[in-house]
MDTraj code that builds the backbone (N, CA, C; nanometers):
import mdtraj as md
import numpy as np

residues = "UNK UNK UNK UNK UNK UNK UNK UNK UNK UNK UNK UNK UNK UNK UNK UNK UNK UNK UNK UNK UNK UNK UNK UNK UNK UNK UNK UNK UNK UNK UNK UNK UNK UNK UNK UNK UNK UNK UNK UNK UNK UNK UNK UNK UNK UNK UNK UNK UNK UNK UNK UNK UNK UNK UNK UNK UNK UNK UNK UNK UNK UNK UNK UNK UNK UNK UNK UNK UNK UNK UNK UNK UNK UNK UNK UNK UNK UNK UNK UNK UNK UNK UNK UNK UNK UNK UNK UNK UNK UNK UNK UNK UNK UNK UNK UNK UNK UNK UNK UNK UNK UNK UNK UNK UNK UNK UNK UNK UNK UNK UNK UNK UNK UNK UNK UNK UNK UNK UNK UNK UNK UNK UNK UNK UNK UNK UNK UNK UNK UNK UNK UNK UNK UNK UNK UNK UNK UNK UNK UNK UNK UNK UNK UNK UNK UNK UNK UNK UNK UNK UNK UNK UNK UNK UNK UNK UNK UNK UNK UNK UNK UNK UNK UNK UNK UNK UNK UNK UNK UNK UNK UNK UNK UNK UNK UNK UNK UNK UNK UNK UNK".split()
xyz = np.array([
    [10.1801, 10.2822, 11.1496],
    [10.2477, 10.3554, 11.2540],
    [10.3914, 10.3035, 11.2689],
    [10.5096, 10.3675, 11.1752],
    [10.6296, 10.2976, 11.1967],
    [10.6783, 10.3011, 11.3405],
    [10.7499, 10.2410, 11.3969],
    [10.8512, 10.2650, 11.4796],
    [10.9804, 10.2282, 11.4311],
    [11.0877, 10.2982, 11.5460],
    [11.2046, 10.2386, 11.5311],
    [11.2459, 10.2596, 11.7081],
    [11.3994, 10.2165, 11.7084],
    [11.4520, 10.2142, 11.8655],
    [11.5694, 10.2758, 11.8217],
    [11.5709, 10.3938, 11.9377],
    [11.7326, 10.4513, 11.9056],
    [11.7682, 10.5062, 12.0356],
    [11.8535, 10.6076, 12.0782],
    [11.9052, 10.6447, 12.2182],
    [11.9285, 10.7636, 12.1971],
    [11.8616, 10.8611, 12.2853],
    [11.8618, 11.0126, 12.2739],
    [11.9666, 11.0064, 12.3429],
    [12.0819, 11.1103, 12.3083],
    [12.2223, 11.1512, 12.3414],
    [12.1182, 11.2771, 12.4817],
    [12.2279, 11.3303, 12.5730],
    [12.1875, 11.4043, 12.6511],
    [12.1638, 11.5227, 12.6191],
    [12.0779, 11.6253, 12.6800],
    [12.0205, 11.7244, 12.6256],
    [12.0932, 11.8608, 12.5743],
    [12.2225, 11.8673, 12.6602],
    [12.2634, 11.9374, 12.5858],
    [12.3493, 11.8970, 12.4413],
    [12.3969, 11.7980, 12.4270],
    [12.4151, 11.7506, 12.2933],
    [12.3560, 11.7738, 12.1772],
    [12.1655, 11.7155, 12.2385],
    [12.0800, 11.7751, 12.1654],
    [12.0404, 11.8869, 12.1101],
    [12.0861, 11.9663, 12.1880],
    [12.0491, 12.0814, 12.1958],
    [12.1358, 12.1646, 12.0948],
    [12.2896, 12.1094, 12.1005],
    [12.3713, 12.1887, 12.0022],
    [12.3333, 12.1311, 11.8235],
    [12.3186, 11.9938, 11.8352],
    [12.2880, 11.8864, 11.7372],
    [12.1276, 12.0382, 11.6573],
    [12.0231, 12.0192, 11.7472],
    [11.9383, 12.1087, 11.7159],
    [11.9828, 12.2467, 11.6424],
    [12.0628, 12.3011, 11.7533],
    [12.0908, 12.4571, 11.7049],
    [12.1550, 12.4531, 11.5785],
    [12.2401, 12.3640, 11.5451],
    [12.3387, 12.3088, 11.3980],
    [12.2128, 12.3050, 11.3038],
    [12.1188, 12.2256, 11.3591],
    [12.0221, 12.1780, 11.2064],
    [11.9423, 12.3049, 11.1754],
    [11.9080, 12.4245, 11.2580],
    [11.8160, 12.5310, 11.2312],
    [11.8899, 12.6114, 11.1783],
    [12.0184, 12.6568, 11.2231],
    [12.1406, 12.7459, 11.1349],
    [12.1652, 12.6992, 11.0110],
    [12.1053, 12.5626, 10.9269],
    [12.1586, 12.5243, 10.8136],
    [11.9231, 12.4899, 10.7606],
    [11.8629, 12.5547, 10.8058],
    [11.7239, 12.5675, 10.7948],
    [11.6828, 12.4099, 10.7586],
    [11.7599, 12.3177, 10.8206],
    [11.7516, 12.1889, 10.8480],
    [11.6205, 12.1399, 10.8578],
    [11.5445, 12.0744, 10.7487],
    [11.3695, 12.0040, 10.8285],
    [11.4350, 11.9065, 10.9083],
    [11.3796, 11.9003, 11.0552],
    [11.4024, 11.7941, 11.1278],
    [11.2601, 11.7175, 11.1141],
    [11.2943, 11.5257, 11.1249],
    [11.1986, 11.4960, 11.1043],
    [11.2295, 11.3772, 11.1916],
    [11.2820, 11.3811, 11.2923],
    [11.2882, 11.3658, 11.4271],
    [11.4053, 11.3926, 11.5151],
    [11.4184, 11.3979, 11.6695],
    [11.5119, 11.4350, 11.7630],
    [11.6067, 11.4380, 11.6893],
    [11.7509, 11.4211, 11.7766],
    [11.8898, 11.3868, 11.7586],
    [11.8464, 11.2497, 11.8049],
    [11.9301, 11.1839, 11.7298],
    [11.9000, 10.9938, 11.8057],
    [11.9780, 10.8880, 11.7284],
    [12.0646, 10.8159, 11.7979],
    [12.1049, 10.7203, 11.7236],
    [12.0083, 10.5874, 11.7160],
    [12.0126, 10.5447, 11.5721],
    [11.9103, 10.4149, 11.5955],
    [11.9853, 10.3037, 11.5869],
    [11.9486, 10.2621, 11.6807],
    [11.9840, 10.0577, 11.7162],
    [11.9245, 10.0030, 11.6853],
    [11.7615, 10.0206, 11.6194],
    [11.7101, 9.9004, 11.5763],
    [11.5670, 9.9663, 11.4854],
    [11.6334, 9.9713, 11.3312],
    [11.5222, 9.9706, 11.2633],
    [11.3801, 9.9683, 11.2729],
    [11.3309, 9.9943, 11.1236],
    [11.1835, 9.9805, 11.1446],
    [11.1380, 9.8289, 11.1554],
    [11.2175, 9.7712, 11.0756],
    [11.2037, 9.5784, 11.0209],
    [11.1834, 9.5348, 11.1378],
    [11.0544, 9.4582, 11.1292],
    [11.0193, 9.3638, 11.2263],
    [10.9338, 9.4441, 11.3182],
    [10.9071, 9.5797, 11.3643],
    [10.8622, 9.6272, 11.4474],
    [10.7070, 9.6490, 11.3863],
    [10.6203, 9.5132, 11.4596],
    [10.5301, 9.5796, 11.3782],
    [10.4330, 9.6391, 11.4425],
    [10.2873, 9.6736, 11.3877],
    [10.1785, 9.7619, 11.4505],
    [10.1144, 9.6925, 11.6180],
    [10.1310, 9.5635, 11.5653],
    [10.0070, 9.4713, 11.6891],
    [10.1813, 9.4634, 11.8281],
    [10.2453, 9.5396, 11.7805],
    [10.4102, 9.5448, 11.9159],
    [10.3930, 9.4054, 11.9986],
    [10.3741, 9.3052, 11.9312],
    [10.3576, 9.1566, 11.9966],
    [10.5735, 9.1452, 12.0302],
    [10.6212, 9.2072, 11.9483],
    [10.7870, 9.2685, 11.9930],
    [10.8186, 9.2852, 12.1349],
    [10.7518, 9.3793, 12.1672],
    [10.7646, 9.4852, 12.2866],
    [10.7820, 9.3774, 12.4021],
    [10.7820, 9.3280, 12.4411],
    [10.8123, 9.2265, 12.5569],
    [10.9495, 9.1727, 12.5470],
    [10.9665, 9.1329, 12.4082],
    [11.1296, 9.0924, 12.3927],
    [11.2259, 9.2010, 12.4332],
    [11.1935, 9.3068, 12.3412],
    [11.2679, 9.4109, 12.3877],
    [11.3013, 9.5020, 12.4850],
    [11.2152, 9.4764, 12.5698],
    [11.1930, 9.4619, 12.7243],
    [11.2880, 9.4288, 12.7811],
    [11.2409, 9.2127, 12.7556],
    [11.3341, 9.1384, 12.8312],
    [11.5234, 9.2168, 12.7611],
    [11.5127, 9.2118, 12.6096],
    [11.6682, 9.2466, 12.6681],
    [11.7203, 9.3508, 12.6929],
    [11.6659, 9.4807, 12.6748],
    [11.6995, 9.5653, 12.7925],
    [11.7241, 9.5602, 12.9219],
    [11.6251, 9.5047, 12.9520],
    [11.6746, 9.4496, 13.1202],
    [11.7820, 9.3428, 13.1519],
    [11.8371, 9.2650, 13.0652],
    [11.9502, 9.2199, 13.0950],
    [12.0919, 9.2450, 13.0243],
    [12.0545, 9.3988, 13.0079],
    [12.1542, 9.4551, 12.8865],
    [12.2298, 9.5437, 12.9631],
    [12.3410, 9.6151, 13.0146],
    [12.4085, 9.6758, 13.1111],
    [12.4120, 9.8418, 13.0539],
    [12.4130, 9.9214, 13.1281],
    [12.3992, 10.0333, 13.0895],
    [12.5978, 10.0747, 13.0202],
    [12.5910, 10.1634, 12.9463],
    [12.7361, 10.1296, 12.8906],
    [12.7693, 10.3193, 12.8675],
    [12.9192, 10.3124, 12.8046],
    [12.9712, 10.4345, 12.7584],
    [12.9590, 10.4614, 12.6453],
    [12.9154, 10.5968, 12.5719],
    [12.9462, 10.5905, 12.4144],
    [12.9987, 10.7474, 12.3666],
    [13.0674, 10.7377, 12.2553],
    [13.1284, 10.8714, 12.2853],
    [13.0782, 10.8829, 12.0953],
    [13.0289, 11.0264, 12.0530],
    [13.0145, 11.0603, 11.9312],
    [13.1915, 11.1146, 11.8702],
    [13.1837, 11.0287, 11.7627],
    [13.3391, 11.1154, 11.7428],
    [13.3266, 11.2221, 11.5870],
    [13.4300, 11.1914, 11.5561],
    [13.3942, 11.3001, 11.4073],
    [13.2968, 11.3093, 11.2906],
    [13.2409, 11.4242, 11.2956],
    [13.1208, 11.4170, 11.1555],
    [13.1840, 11.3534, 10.9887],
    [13.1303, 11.2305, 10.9809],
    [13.1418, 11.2064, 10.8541],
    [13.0509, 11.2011, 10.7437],
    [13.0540, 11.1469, 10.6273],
    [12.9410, 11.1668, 10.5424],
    [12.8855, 10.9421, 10.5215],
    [12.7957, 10.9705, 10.4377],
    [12.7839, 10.8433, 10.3860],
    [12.7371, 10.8906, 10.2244],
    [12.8704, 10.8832, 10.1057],
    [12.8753, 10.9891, 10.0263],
    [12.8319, 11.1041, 10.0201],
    [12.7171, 11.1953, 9.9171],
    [12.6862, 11.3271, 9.9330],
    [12.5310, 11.2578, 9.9793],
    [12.4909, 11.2206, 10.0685],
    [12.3273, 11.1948, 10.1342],
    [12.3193, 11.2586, 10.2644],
    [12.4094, 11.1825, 10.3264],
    [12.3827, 11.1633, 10.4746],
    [12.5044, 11.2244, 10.5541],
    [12.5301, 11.3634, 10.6105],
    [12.6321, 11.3874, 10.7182],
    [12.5815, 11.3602, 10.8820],
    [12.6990, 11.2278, 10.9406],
    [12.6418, 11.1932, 11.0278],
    [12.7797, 11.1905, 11.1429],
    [12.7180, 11.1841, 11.3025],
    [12.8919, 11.2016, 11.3771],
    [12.8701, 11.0272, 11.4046],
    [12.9964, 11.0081, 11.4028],
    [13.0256, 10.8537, 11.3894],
    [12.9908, 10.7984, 11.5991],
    [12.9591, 10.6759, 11.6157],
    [12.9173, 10.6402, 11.7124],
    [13.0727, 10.5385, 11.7566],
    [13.1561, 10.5723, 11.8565],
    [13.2351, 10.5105, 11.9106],
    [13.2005, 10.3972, 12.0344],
    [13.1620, 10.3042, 12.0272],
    [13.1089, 10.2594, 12.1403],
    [13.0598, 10.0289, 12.0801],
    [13.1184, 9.9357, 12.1152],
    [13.1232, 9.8070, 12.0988],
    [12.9690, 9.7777, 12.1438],
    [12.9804, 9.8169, 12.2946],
    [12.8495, 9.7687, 12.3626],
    [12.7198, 9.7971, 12.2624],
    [12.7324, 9.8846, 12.1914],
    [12.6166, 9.9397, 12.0970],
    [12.5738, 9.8366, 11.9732],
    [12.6904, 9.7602, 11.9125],
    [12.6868, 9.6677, 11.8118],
    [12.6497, 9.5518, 11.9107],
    [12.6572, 9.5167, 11.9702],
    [12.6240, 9.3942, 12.0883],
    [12.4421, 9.4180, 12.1136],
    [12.4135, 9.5287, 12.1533],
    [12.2815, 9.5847, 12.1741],
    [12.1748, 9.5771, 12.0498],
    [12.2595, 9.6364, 11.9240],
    [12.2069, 9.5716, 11.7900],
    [12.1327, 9.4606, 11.7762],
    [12.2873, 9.3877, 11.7819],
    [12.2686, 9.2377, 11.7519],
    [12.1507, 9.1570, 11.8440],
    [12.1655, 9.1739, 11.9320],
    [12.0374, 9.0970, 12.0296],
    [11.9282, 9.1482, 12.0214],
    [11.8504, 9.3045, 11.9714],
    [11.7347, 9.3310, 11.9236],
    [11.6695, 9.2982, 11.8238],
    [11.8128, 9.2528, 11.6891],
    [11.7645, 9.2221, 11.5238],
    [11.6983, 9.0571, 11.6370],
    [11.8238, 8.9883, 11.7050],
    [11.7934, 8.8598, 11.7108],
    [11.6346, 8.8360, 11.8160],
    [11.6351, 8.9283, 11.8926],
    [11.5058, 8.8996, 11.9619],
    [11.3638, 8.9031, 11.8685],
    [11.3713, 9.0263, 11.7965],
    [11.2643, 9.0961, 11.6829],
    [11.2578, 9.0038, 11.5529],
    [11.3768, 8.9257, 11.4867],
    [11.3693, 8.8887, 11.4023],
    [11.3298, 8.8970, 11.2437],
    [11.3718, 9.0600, 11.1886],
    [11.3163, 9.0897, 11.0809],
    [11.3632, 8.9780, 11.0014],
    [11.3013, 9.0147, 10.8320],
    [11.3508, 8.9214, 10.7810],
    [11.4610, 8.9854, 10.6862],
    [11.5295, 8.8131, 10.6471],
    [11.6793, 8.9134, 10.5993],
    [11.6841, 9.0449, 10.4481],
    [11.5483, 9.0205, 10.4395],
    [11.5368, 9.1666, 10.3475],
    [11.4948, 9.2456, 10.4187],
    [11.4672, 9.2724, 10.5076],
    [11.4264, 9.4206, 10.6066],
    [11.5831, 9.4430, 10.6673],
    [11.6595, 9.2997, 10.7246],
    [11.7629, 9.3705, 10.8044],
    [11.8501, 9.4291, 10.6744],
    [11.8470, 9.3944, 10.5209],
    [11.8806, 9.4400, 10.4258],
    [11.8417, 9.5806, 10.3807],
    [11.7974, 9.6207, 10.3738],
    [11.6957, 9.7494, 10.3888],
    [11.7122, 9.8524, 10.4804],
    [11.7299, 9.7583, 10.5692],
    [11.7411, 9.9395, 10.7154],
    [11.8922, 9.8789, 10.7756],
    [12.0233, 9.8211, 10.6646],
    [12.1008, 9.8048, 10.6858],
    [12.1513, 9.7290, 10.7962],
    [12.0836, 9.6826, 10.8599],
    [12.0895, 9.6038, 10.9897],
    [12.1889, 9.4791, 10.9849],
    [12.1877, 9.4209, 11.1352],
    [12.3160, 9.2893, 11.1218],
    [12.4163, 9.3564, 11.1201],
    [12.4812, 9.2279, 10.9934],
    [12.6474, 9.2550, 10.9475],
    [12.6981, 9.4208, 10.8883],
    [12.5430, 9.4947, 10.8390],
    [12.5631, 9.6076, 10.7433],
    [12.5109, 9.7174, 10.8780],
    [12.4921, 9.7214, 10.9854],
    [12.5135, 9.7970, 11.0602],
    [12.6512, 9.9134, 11.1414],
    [12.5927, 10.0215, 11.0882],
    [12.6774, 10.0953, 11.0983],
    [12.6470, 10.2233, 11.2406],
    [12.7003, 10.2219, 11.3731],
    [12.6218, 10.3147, 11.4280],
    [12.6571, 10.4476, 11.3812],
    [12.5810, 10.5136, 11.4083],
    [12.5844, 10.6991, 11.3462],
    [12.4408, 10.7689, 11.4298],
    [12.5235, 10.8897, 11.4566],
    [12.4254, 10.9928, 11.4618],
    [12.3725, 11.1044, 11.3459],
    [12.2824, 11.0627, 11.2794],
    [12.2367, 11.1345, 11.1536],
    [12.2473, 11.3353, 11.2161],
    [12.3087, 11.3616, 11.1137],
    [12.2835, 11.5410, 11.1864],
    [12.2475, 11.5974, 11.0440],
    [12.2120, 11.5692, 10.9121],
    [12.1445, 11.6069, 10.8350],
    [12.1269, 11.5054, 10.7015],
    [12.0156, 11.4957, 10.6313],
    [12.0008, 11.4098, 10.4944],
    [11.9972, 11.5383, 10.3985],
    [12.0725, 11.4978, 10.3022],
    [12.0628, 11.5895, 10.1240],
    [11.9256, 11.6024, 10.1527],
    [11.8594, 11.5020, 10.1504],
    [11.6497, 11.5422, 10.1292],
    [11.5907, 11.6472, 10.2137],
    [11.6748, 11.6533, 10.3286],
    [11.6297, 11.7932, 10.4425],
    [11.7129, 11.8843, 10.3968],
    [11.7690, 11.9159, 10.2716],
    [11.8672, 12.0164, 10.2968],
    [11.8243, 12.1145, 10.1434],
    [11.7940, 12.2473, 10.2076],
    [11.6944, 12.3338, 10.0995],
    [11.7810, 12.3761, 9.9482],
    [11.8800, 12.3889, 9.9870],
    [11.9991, 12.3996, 9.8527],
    [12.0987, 12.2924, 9.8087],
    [12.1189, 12.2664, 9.7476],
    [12.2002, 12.1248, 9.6661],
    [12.3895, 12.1885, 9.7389],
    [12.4521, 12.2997, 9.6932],
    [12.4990, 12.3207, 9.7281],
    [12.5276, 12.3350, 9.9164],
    [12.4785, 12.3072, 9.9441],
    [12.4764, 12.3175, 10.1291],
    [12.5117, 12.2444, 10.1852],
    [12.5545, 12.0797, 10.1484],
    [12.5525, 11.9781, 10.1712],
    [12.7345, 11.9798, 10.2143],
    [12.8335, 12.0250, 10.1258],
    [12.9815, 12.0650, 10.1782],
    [12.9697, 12.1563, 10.2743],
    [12.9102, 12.2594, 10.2909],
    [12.9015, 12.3823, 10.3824],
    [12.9292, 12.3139, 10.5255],
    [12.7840, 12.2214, 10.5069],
    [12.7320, 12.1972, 10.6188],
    [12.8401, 12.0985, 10.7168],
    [12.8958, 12.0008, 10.5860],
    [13.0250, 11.8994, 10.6507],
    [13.1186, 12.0042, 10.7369],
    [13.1377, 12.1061, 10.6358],
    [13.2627, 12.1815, 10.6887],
    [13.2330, 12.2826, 10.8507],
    [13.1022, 12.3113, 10.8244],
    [13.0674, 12.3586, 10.9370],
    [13.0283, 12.2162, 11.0874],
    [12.9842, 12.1363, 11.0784],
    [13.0366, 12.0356, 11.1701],
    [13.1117, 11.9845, 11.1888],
    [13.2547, 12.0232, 11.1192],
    [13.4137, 11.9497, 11.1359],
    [13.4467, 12.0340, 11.2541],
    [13.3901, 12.1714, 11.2397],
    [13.4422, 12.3163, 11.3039],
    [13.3644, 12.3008, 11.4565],
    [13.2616, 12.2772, 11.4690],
    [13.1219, 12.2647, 11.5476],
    [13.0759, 12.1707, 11.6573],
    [13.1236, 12.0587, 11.6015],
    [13.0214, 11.9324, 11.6635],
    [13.1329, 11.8387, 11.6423],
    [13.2427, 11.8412, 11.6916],
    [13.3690, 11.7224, 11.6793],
    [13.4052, 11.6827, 11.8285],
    [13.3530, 11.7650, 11.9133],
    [13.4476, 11.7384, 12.0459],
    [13.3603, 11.7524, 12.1901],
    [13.2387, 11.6284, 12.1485],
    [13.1400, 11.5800, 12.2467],
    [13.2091, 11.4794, 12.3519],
    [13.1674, 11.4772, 12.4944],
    [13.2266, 11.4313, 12.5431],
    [13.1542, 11.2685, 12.5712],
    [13.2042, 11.2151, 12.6031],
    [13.1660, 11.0516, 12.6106],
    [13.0622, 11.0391, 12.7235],
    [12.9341, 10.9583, 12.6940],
    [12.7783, 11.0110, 12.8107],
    [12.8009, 10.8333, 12.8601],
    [12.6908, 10.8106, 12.9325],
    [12.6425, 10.6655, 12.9598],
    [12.5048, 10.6761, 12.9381],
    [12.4931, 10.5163, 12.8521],
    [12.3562, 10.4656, 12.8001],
    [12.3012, 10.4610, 12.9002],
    [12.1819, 10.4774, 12.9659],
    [12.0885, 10.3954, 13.0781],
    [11.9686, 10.3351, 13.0185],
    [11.9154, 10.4398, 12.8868],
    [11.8151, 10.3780, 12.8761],
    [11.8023, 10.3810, 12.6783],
    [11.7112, 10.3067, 12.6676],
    [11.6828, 10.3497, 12.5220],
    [11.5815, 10.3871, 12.5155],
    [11.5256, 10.4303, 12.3775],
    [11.3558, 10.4947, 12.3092],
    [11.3006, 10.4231, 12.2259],
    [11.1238, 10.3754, 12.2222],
    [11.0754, 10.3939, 12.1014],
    [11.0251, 10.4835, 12.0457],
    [11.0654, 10.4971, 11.9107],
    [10.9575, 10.6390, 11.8771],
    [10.8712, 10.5599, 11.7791],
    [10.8175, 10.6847, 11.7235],
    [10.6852, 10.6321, 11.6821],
    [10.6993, 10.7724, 11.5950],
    [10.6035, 10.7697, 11.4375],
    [10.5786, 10.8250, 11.3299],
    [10.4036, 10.9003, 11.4245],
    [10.4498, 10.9948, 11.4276],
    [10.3186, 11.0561, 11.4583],
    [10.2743, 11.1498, 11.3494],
    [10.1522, 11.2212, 11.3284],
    [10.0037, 11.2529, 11.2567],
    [10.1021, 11.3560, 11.2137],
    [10.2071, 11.4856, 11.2386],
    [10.2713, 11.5552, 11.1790],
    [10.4010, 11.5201, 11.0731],
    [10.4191, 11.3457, 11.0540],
    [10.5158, 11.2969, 10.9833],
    [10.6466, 11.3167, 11.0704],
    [10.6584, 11.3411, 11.1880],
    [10.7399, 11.3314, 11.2910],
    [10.8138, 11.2204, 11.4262],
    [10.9065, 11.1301, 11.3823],
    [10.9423, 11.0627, 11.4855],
    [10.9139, 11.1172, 11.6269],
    [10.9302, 11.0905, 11.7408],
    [10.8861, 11.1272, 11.8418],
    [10.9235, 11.0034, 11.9845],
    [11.0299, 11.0501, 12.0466],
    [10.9961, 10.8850, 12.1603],
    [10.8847, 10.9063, 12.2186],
    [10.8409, 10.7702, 12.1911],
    [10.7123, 10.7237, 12.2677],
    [10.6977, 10.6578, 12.4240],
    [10.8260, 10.6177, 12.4048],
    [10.8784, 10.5068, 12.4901],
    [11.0131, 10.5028, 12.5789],
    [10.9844, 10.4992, 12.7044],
    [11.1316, 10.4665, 12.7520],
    [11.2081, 10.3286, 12.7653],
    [11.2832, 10.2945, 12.7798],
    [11.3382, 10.0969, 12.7918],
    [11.4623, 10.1225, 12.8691],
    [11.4405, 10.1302, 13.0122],
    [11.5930, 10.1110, 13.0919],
    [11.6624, 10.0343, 13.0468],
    [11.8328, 10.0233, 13.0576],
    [11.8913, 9.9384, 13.0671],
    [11.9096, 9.9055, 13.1795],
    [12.0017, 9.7564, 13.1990],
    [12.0427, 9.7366, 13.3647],
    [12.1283, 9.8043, 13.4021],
    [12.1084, 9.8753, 13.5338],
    [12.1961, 9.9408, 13.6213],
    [12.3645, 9.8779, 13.6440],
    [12.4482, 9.9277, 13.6054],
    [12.5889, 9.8647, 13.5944],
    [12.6203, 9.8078, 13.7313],
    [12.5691, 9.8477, 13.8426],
    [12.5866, 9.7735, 13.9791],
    [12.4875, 9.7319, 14.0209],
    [12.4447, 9.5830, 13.9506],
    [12.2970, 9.5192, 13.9819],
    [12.3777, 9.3943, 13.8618],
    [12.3384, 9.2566, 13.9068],
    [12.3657, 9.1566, 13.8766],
    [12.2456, 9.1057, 13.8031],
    [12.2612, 9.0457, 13.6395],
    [12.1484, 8.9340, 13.6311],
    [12.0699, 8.8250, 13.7072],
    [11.9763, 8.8306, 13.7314],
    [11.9148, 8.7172, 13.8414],
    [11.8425, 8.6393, 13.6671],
    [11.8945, 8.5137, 13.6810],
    [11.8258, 8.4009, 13.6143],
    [11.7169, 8.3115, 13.6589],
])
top = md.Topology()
chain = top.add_chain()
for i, resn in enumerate(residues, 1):
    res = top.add_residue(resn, chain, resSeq=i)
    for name in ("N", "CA", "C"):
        top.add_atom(name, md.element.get_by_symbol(name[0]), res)
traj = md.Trajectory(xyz[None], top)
């Protein structure tokens, strides 16, 4: 049962993110979602889930703004994630979870973390040719989202249809509320 942790953008975001992937007969094979924290390390017996808990709760709720759709060569067209607090949020989940350095190698994690919002893979995409279309049609489309606030994050979970899915909610801390140690 994989999981991973990522942050559903707000619904109407989603919603356009959605309408983009069905106009290009897009398989979705989960939400819109940026992921912060791989599959590595997350394992079945979630003996995790408490860490990630604790640092959510002493993690501040923050700003993040999607900026322009780029590619990661011809695979992956994704809108780039503008936002520091997010690499900070990273970093303290790899360090709470502790994959090992071939998993954070693998699901790119750490130093090779890159945030992104995936909006289509070559492997979901029914014609070889579609893959420029599709860039060019989210340059036009999906460039000029406006900047949301984090409150909370997701786990999802690989469910019985081969479908990510949040399972899970994980507040962050309320920006006017102090750490108590």
């Amino acid at each position: 049962m994989p999981f991973f942790i990522g942050i559903l953008p707000p619904l109407h975001i989603t919603n356009e993110i959605s309408s983009f992937r069905k106009r290009w007969s897009y398989q979705e094979i989960s939400p819109p979602h940026i992921t912060i924290k791989a599959q590595g390390g997350l394992t079945e017996e979630k003996s995790w889930l408490p860490k990630i808990e604790k640092v959510c709760h002493d993690f501040p709720a923050f700003d993040l703004k999607l900026g322009a759709p780029a590619t990661f060569g011809s695979k992956v067209l994704f809108s780039s994630v503008l936002s520091k607090e997010i690499v900070s949020l990273h970093l303290l989940l790899v360090d709470a979870i502790k994959p090992t350095v071939e998993e954070q190698k693998t699901y790119f994690e750490a130093t090779d973390f890159i945030p992104h919002l995936t909006l289509a893979k070559q492997a979901g995409i029914h014609a070889n040719n579609q893959f420029g279309h599709m860039k060019q049609d989210a340059d036009e489309k999906l460039g000029g989202f406006e900047p949301f606030r984090v409150h909370s994050i997701h786990l999802f979970c690989l469910n019985e249809n081969e479908i990510y899915k949040p399972v899970l909610e994980l507040p962050l801390r309320p920006l006017n509320k102090n750490v108590i140690y």
